[in-house]
Every structure is written in structure tokens, then in C-alpha cells.
C-alpha positions as CSV (number, residue, x, y, z in Angstrom):
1,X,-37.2,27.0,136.7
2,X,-37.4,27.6,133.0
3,X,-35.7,30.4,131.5
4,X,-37.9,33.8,131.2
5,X,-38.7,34.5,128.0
6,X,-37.5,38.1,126.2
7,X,-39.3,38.4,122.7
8,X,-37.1,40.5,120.3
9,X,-37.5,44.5,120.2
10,X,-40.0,44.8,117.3
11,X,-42.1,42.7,119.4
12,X,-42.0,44.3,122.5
13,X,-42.4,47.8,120.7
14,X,-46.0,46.2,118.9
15,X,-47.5,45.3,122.5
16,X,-46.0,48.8,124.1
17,X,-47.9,50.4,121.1
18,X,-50.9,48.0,121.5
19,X,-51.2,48.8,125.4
20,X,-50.7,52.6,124.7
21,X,-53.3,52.4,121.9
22,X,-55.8,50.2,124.4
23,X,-55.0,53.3,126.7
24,X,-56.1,55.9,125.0
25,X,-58.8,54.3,123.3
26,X,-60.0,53.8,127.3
27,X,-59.3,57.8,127.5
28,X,-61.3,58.8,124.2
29,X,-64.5,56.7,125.6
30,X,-64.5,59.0,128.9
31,X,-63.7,55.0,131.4
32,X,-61.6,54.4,133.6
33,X,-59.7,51.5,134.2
34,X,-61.9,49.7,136.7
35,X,-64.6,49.8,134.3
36,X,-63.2,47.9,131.8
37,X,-60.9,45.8,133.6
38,X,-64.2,44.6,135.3
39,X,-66.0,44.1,131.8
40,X,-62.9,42.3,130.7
41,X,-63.1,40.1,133.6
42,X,-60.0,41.1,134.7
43,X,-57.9,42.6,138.0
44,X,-56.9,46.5,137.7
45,X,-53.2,45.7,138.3
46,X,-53.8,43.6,135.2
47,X,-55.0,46.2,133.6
48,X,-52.7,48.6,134.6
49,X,-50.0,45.9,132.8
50,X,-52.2,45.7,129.5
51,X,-51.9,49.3,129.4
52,X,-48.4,49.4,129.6
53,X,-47.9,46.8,127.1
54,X,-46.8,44.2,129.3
55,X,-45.3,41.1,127.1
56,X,-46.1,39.0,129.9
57,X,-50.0,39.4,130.1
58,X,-51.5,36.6,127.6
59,X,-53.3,37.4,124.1
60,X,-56.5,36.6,126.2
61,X,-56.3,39.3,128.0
62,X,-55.3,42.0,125.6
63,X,-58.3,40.1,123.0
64,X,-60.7,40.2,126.2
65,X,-60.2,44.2,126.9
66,X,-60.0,44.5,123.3
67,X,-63.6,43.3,123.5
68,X,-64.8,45.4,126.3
69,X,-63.5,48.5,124.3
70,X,-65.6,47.2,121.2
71,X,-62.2,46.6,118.9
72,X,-62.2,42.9,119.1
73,X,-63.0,42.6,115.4
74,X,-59.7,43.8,113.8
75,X,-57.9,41.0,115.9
76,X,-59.0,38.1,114.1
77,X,-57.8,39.2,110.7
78,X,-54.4,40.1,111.4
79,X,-53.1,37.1,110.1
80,X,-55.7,36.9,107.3
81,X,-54.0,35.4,104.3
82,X,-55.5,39.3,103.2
83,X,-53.6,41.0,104.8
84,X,-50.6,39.3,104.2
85,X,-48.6,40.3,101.0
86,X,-45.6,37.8,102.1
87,X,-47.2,35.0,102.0
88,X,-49.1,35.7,99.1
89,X,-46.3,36.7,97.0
90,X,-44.3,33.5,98.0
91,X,-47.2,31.5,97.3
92,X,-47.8,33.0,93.6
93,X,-44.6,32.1,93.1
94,X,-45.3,28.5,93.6
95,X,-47.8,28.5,91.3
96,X,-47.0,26.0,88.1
97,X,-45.8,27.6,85.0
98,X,-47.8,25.5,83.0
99,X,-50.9,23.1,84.0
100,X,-51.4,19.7,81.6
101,X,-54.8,18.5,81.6
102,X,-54.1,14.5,81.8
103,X,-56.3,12.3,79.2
104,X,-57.2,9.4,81.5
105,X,-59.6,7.2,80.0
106,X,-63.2,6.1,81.1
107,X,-64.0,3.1,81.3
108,X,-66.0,1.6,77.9
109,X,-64.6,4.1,75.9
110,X,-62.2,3.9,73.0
111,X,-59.4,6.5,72.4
């Protein structure tokens, strides 16, 4: 049996938040649980663990009741090269200090 797996604290705090956040954005729209765990196309205890930010329940899940709330959209670009100052800093500082235009020669011409 493999080993479970145990993603580090700052993870497990950003699902808690993100099933606490699902929660009350269930509250705020007047539904109850059953309702969208049916639109998600999902069980109520699963629900119950989305809700509680369960690290266990796939990204499927949490993208599929995302969807049923109507916040779906925001989930594709969290990993937008945007939104991402890191890797856009890192890869500025790969840029070339200086670019050389090379003088290759056509064909038939004389230099």
C-alpha cells in the first residue's frame, strides 16, 4: 500500500481556505449543499469534504463545484504566466544583454 500523501502546511491552509470560501459563497447564494453537490455531479458527503477543504478530494471536484457556483473562470488563470511575478522576473533575467543581428549571406549576392 503506498504511503498517504501529507502536502506541506501552506498547502493544506490554501484548500481549508478554498473549501471555506466554496462554503460561504454556497451560503451568500441562499443553496444548500444538496443543490450544488447535485449540479456538480457529485455525492453530499463529498461535498461536505469540499467544504471543509479536504486535500484528499481531486481538483475535479473542487473545479466542478466551482462551476456549479458560477467561479470556474478564475481557476484557469491561476498559473497564468500573468499572474506570476516569479517566473517572470526569473525569465527577464535570462534575457540577453545584447542581441547581434548575424550577416548571413544570400545566395547570388556579393558582400
Amino acid at each position: 500500500m503506498p504511503a498517504k500523501f501529507l502536502p506541506p502546511p501552506a498547502a493544506k491552509r490554501s484548500v481549508k481556505k478554498l473549501g471555506l470560501d466554496i462554503k460561504d459563497a454556497r451560503l451568500r447564494r441562499g443553496l444548500p449543499a444538496s443543490i450544488i453537490a447535485e449540479r456538480a455531479g457529485i455525492s453530499k458527503p463529498t461535498m461536505v469534504k469540499v467544504e471543509k477543504g479536504d486535500h484528499g478530494v481531486s481538483i475535479g471536484i473542487y473545479a466542478s463545484v466551482l462551476q456549479a457556483l458560477g467561479l470556474l473562470d478564475d481557476l484557469a488563470d491561476i498559473a497564468d504566466p500573468k499572474n506570476d511575478p516569479i517566473g517572470s522576473a526569473t525569465s527577464l533575467e535570462r534575457l540577453p544583454k545584447r542581441v547581434h543581428l548575424s550577416s548571413t549571406k544570400k545566395p547570388g549576392t556579393q558582400k
